[in-house]
Steps between C-alpha positions, in 0.01 A plus 500: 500500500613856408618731795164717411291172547611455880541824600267561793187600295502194265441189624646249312163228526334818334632328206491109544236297228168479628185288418205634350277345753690673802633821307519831649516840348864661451592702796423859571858591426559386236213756327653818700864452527732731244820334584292183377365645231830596342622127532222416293619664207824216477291256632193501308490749234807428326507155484159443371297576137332900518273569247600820389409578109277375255665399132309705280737863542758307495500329176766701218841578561589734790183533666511512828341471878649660838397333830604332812553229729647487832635842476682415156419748220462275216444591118325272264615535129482306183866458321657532196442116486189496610541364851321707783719554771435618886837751506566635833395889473878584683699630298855388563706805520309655825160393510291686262175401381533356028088609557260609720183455309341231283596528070496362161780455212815605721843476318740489778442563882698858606533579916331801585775619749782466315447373122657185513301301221435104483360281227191326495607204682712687785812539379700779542557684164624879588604664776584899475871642587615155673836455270739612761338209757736217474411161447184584408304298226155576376474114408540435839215630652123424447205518708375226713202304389251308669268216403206581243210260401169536293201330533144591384625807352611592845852587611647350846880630628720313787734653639718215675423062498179427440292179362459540165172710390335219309518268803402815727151477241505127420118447439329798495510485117314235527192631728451846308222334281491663207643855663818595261629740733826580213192627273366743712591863477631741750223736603639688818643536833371598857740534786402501867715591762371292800632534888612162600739238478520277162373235653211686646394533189599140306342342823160692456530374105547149584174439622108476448415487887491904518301495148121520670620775795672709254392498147106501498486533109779286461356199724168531267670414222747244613348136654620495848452148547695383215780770556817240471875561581744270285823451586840468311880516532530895449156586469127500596201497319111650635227412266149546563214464221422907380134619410530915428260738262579437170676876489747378736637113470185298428548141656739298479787451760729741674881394591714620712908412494730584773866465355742547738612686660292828435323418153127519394266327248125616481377354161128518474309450198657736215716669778865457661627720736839495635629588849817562606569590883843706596596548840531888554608440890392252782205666506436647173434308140405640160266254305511524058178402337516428158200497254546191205194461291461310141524716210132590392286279685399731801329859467624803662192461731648168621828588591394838681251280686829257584700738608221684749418160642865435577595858666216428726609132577837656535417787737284188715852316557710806563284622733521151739880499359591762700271469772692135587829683426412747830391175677839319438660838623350490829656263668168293618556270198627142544475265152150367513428138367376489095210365376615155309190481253529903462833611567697248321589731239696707764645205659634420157651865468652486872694179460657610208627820709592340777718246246616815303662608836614156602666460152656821502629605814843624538696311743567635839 
């Protein structure tokens, strides 16, 4: 275990395997500590698959993506060769950011601080007034890279070692039913800026048992008593048969993916929407909704109706989000025991935490 691990406000059983028939919640801590929170960044956010882009603006030749992970500035951008690459957005003379906003058709990637210029696929190819530095070759340097993957038209980045994204997925392909997410067209995105912990929030996510206290409208449209959790290696699946006005989704079946660690599925009928969860603090996350719907097949009215019935769903879990994150402040907290036929898809979620710390702890 990692010096952090058995300092005097971590108890090392906080993070032993438990059974889903005797599980308990995480610890209070563990939602409110910032020294914590920071270790999460090695220990979970850059050795596992973040969503971060979708394919489509990212298809010709030097188009490119900024974004994040861990703390990492990261730029997305389509080569020369046509490999897309995740570059680290450092530049390597002193730190300056190759882009700080989103573009298409790029021909080489030029610092802002200083104008040192790289090619396509990070390596150095100019830098200004450096001939009197010795022993110092352009060849030598590129930028560091880390791991890209596509898959339904969506683009996944790791940072450090982790499983390989199609056995991360292994199977969903298989339960979409008809849904081809790659089809679908990007539509837009809604940020929310939520106070509490990640987890807070995946937790609240992971499970149907809040659905009829929460989400009135919601609950009428979802089947409460055939609201299922599925498990897998790296992910969960909720399903629950779907009966909406014909303006909104019709019938049919709603899904909902959790792909660890802080990735979101919600594919409806004629609808997927993304969400990806960043940790702003220990008590502090921002939440992206994206907006994917097939080319043609919905009206205007649809999607505005979507996107209203979602903000209010949305404002329903912040709302209880933050509420628990006070609670978990307070210092009355102690884990409570989950709900096995309920809860399972937050038991699921908390093992693989508590194995992403075992796995990865430094040694004392």
């Amino acid at each position: 275990m990692s010096a952090a691990i058995q300092s005097p406000r971590f108890t090392p059983a906080w993070f032993e395997p438990q059974s889903l028939a005797t599980a308990t919640a995480l610890p209070a801590p563990l939602y409110t500590d910032a020294a914590f929170a920071a270790r999460e960044a090695k220990t979970v956010f850059a050795r596992s698959w973040q969503l971060v882009a979708h394919a489509e603006p990212l298809r010709n030749t030097g188009d490119h993506a900024v974004t994040e992970i861990g703390g990492v500035p990261l730029l997305l951008v389509r080569g020369d060769d046509g490999v897309l690459r995740a570059l680290h957005n450092v530049c390597r003379h002193r730190a300056g950011p190759l882009a700080t906003c989103d573009g298409r058709g790029a021909k080489a990637l030029r610092c802002k601080y200083h104008g040192w210029t790289y090619q396509l696929d990070g390596t150095l190819r100019s830098a200004p007034e450096m001939a009197d530095a010795e022993n110092f070759a352009t060849e030598e340097i590129r930028l560091p890279q880390a791991q890209v993957a596509e898959w339904q038209g969506l683009v996944f980045v790791a940072l450090d070692a982790a499983p390989p994204l199609a056995t991360v997925l292994a199977g969903i392909d298989a339960r979409l039913h008809g849904h081809r997410l790659a089809d679908y067209t990007f539509h837009h995105r809604v940020s929310y800026t939520v106070k509490c912990n990640w987890k807070a929030y995946v937790d609240n996510y992971l499970e149907g048992y809040h659905v009829p206290h929460i989400h009135p409208a919601l609950n009428r449209m979802l089947d409460y008593r055939s609201y299922t959790t599925e498990l897998a290696e790296w992910y969960s699946l909720q399903h629950s048969p779907l009966e909406s006005a014909a303006t909104l989704y019709g019938s049919g079946e709603a899904l909902y993916y959790y792909i660890w660690p802080n990735t979101m599925l919600n594919i409806l009928p004629g609808r997927l929407q993304t969400n990806r969860v960043v940790p702003l603090g220990a008590d502090l996350c921002r939440v992206d909704f994206d907006y994917f719907y097939p080319l043609g097949t919905r009206s205007s009215e649809q999607n505005a109706q979507d996107q209203s019935f979602s903000d209010e769903v949305q404002h329903e879990d912040i709302t209880i989000c933050e509420q628990v994150q006070q609670r978990l402040a307070s210092g009355s907290y102690h884990a409570g025991r989950l709900n096995p036929k309920r809860e399972s898809g937050v038991y699921h979620f908390h093992e693989l935490y508590r194995r992403s710390l075992r796995d990865h702890a430094d040694p004392a």
